[in-house]
C-alpha positions as CSV (number, residue, x, y, z in Angstrom):
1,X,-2.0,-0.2,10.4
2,X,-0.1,2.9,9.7
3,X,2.2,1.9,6.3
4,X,4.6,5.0,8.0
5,X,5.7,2.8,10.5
6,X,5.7,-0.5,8.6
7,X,8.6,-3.0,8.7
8,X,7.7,-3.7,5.1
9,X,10.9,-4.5,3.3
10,X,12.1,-1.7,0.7
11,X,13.7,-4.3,-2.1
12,X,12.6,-7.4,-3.5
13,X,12.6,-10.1,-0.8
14,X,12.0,-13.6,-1.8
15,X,9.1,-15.3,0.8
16,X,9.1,-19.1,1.9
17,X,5.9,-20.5,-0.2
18,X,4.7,-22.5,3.1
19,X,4.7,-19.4,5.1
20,X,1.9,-17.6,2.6
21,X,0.1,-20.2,2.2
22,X,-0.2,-21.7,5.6
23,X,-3.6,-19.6,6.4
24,X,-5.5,-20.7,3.2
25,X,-3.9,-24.2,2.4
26,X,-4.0,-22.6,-1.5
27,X,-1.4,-20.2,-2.8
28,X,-3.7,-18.9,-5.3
29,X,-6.2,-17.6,-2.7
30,X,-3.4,-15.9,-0.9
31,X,-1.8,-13.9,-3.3
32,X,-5.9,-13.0,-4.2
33,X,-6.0,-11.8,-0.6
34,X,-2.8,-10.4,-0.6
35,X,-3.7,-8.8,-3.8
36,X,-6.8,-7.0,-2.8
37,X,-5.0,-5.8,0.2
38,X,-2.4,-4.1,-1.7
39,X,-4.9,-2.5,-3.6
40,X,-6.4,-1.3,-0.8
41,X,-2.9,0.5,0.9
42,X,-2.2,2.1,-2.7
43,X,-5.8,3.9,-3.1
44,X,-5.3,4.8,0.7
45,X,-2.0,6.2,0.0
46,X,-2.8,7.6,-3.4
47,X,-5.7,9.9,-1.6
48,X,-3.1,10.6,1.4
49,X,-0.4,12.2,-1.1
50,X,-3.2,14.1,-3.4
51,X,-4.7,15.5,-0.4
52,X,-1.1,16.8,1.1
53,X,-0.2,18.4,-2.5
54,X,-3.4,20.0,-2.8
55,X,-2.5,22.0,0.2
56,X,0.5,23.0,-2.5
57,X,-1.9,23.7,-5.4
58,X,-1.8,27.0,-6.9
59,X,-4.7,28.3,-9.0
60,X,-2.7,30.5,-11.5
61,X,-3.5,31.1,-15.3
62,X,-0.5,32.8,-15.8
63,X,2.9,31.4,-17.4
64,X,5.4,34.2,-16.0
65,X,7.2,31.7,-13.6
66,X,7.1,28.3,-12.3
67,X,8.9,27.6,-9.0
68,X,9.7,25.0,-6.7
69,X,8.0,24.8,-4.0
70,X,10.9,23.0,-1.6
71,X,8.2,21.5,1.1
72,X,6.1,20.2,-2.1
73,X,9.4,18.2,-3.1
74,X,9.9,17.0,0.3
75,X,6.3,15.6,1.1
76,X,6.5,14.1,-2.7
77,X,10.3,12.5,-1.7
78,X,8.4,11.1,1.8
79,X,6.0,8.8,-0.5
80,X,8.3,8.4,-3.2
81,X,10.2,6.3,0.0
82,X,7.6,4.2,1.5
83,X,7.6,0.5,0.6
84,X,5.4,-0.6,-2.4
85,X,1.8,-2.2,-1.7
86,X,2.7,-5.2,-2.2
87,X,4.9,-5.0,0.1
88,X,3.5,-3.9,3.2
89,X,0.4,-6.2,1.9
90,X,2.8,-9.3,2.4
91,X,4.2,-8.2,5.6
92,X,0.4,-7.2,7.0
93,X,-0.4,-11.2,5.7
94,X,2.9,-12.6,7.6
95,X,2.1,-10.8,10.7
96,X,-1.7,-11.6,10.9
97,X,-3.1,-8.4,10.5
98,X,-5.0,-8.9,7.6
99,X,-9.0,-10.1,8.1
100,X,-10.3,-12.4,5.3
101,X,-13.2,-15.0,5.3
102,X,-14.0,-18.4,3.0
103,X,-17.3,-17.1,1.6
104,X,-17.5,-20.5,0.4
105,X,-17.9,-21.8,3.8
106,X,-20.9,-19.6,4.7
107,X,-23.1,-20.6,1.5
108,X,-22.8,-24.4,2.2
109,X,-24.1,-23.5,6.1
């Protein structure tokens, strides 16, 4: 899923219990999922925004003068934008696009 086109809600949102637990039957296990997921988008959008700036990155020993660099600023402003994690975690859980599996289930078989 690309997290630049999510419908992920900016501000806190409160979400119907029932509706996150549904898949699972266990809220716990959710929010686990959930969880996981969100750390997933953050390292993915973490790398995403070092690897932009570093295109930025000057190499300079010197002190003489620092500048702004105005497209720096505005690539920093896009992320700074983007819904949280956990956010876009929830809405990838309420639309279904998140995979998970009951390991238990496949040790019993």
């Amino acid at each position: 899923m690309d997290i630049k086109k999510t419908n992920a809600s900016q501000t806190t949102k409160t979400y119907d219990r029932g509706e996150i637990e549904n898949k699972t039957q266990n809220i716990y296990e959710a929010i686990s999922i959930i969880s996981k997921r969100a750390e997933q988008i953050n390292g993915d959008v973490k790398k995403e925004l070092i690897d932009k700036l570093e295109e930025f990155a000057t190499y300079n020993d010197s002190l003489e003068e620092i500048f702004e660099n105005k497209e720096q600023i505005e690539v920093s402003k896009f992320y700074e934008r983007l819904p949280k994690p956990h956010a876009i975690a929830v809405q990838e859980w309420l639309e279904d696009k998140v995979y998970h599996r009951d390991s238990s289930e496949e040790t019993e078989e």
